[in-house]
C-alpha positions in Angstrom: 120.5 121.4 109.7 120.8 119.2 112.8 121.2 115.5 113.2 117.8 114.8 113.6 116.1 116.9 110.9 118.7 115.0 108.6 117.5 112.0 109.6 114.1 113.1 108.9 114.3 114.3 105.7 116.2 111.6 104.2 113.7 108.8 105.5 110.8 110.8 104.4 112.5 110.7 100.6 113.8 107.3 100.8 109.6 106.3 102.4 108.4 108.3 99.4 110.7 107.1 97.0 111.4 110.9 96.0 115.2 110.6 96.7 115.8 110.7 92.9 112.8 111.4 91.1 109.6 113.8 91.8 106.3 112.6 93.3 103.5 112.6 91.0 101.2 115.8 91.3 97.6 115.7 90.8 97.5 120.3 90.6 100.0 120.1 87.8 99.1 116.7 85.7 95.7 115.8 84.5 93.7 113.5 86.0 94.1 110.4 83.6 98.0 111.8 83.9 97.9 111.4 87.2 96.6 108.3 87.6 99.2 107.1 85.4 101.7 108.6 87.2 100.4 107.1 91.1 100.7 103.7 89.9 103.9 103.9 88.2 105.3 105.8 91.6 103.6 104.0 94.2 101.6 100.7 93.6 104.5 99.5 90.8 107.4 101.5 92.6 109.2 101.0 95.8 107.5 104.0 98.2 106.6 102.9 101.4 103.8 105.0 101.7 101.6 106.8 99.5 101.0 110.1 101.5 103.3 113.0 99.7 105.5 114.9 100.8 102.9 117.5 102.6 101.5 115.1 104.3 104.5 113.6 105.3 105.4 117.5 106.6 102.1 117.4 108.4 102.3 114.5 110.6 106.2 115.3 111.6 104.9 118.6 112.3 101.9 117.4 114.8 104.0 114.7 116.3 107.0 117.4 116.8 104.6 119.8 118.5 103.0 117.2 120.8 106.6 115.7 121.9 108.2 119.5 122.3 104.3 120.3 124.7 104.6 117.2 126.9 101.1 116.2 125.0 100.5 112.8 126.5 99.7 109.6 124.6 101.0 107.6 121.8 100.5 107.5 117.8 98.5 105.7 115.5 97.4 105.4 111.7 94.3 103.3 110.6 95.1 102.5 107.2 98.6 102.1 106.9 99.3 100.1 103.0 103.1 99.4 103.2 103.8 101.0 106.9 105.4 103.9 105.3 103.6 107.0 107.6 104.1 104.2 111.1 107.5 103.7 110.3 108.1 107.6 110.4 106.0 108.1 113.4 108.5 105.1 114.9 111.1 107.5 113.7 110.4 110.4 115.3 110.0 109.4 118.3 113.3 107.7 118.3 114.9 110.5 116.9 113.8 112.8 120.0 114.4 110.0 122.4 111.0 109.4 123.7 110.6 106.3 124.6 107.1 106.2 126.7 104.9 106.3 123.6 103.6 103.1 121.4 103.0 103.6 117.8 99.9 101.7 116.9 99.4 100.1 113.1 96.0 99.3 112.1 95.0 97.7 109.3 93.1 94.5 108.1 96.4 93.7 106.5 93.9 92.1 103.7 93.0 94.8 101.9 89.7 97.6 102.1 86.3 96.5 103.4 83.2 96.2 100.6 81.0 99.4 101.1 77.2 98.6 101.5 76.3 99.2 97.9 72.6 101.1 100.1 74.5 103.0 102.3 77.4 104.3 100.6 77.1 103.6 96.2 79.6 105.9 95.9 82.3 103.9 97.8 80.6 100.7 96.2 81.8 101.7 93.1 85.0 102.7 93.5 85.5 99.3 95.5 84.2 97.4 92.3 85.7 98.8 89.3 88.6 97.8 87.2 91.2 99.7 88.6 90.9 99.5 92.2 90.0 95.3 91.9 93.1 94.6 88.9 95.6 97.5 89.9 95.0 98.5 93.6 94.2 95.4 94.3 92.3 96.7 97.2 95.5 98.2 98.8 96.1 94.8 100.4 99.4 94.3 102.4 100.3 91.6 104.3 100.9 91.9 107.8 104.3 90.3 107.6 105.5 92.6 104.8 104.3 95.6 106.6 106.6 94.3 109.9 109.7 93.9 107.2 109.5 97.1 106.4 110.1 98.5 109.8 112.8 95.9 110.4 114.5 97.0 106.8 114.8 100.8 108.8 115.6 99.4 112.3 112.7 100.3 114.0 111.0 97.1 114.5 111.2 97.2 118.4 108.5 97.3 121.4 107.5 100.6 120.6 105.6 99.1 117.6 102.4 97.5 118.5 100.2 96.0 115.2 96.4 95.7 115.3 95.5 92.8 112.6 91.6 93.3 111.6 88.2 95.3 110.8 88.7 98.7 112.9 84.7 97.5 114.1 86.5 94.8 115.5 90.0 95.6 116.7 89.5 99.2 117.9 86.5 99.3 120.5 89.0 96.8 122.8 92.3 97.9 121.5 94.8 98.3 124.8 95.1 102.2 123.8 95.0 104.5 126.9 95.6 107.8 125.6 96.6 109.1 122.3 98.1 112.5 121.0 98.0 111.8 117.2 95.1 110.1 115.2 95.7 109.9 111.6 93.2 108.4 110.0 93.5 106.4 106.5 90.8 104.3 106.1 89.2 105.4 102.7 85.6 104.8 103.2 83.1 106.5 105.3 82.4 103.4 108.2 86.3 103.1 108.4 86.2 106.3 109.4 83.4 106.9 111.4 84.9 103.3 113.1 88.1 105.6 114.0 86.8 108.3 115.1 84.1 106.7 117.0 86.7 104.5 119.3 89.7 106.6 119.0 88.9 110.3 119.6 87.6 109.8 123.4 91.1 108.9 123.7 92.9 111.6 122.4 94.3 113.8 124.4 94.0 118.0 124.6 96.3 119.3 122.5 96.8 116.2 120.4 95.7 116.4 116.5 93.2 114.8 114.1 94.1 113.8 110.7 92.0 112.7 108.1 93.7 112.1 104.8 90.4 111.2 102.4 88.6 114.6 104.0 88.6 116.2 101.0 88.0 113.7 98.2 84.6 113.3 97.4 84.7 111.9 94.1 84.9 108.4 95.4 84.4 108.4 99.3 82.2 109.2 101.8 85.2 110.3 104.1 84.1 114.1 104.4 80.9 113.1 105.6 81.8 110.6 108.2 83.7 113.1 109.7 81.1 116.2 109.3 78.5 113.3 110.9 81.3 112.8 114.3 82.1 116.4 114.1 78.1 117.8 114.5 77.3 114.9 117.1 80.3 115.6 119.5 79.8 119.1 119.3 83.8 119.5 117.9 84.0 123.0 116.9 88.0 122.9 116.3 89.1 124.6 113.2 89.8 122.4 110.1 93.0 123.6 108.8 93.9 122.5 104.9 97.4 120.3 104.2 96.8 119.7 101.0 93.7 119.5 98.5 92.9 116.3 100.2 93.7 116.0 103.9 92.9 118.2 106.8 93.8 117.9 110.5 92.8 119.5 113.7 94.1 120.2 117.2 91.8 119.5 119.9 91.3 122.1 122.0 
């Protein structure tokens, strides 16, 4: 194993906090078991990001084939909790040496938007009960936590650039010129169809799509922001499966 996939695979266990211990598993443990298990490992633990380890193999993947394809454009997550998946994107690209691409970190830095109880009950729901108001606290990380966490693994630099707000608000004038990887991790259906809306005219052929919600239906409307985008634009790139949840695409 080279230097740099060393590097890689260490920060993705020390981001997922699986240098020790196992990530919980939602195919092997039931879903009460699960649940139990998330908040133990992630909102009570020390991971940096939420997204296991697939996911985490995913985006290293897309961003690897981009940089090795001269795909033009720069990164960026909407959604980003503790900075965990931006501070590997930073990592990447400083691991290959590229130095002409900005990673961009979007979040409200407050926490998920209410869903219109009308529009979207589902969402509405999940926003209001018990565990997502008391114990998820809304997945709300402050801004200046988020950039201590990139300083903690050195990659706090000009490569980083942060976008503090509602995507309806920060995206549609964000500085972006071109992109090569979206992932999108917004949660709710107008996050998403936000994101998609403002960032995928930017993205360049060849770059990739991921949508981490896509295939959890039980409490967002993710799946059918996306299917909404995806009819409208005429998209017809394959959706290719990561992992029960997410599911990415390269644009032709």
């Amino acid at each position: 194993m080279d230097a740099k996939a060393l590097y890689l695979d260490l920060l993705a266990k020390s981001l997922t906090n699986t240098l020790f211990v196992n990530e919980p598993d939602s195919d092997q443990e039931s879903q009460a078991q699960f649940v139990k298990s998330f908040i133990e490992h992630y909102i009570s633990g020390s991971a940096i990001t939420m997204l296991p380890m697939a996911r985490i193999e995913n985006l290293r993947n897309c961003i690897i084939n981009t940089i090795e394809r001269s795909v033009p454009g720069d990164l960026i997550e909407t959604g980003v909790w503790r900075g965990g998946a931006t501070i590997f994107m930073r990592a990447i690209l400083k691991a290959y040496e590229v130095s002409d691409k900005i990673v961009w970190v979007a979040d409200s830095f407050e926490g998920l938007p209410e869903p219109d109880a009308e529009l979207n009950p589902i969402e509405h729901k999940a926003y209001s009960g018990p565990v997502m108001t008391k114990v998820y606290k809304h997945f709300a990380v402050g801004l200046e936590e988020v950039k201590r966490n990139f300083a903690a693994y050195g990659l706090l630099d000009d490569q980083v650039r942060f976008l503090k707000g509602w995507f309806k608000d920060t995206l549609p004038n964000a500085p972006i010129k071109s992109l090569s990887v979206i992932r999108l991790d917004g949660d709710f259906y107008e996050s998403t169809l936000d994101s998609l809306n403002n960032l995928y005219p930017k993205l360049s052929r060849g770059g990739y799509v991921i949508i981490d919600d896509y295939g959890e239906e039980s409490w967002t409307e993710c799946k059918r922001a996306v299917e909404e985008f995806r009819s409208k634009h005429a998209v017809k790139d394959e959706l290719f499966k990561v992992d029960s949840n997410c599911y990415y695409w390269q644009r032709a």
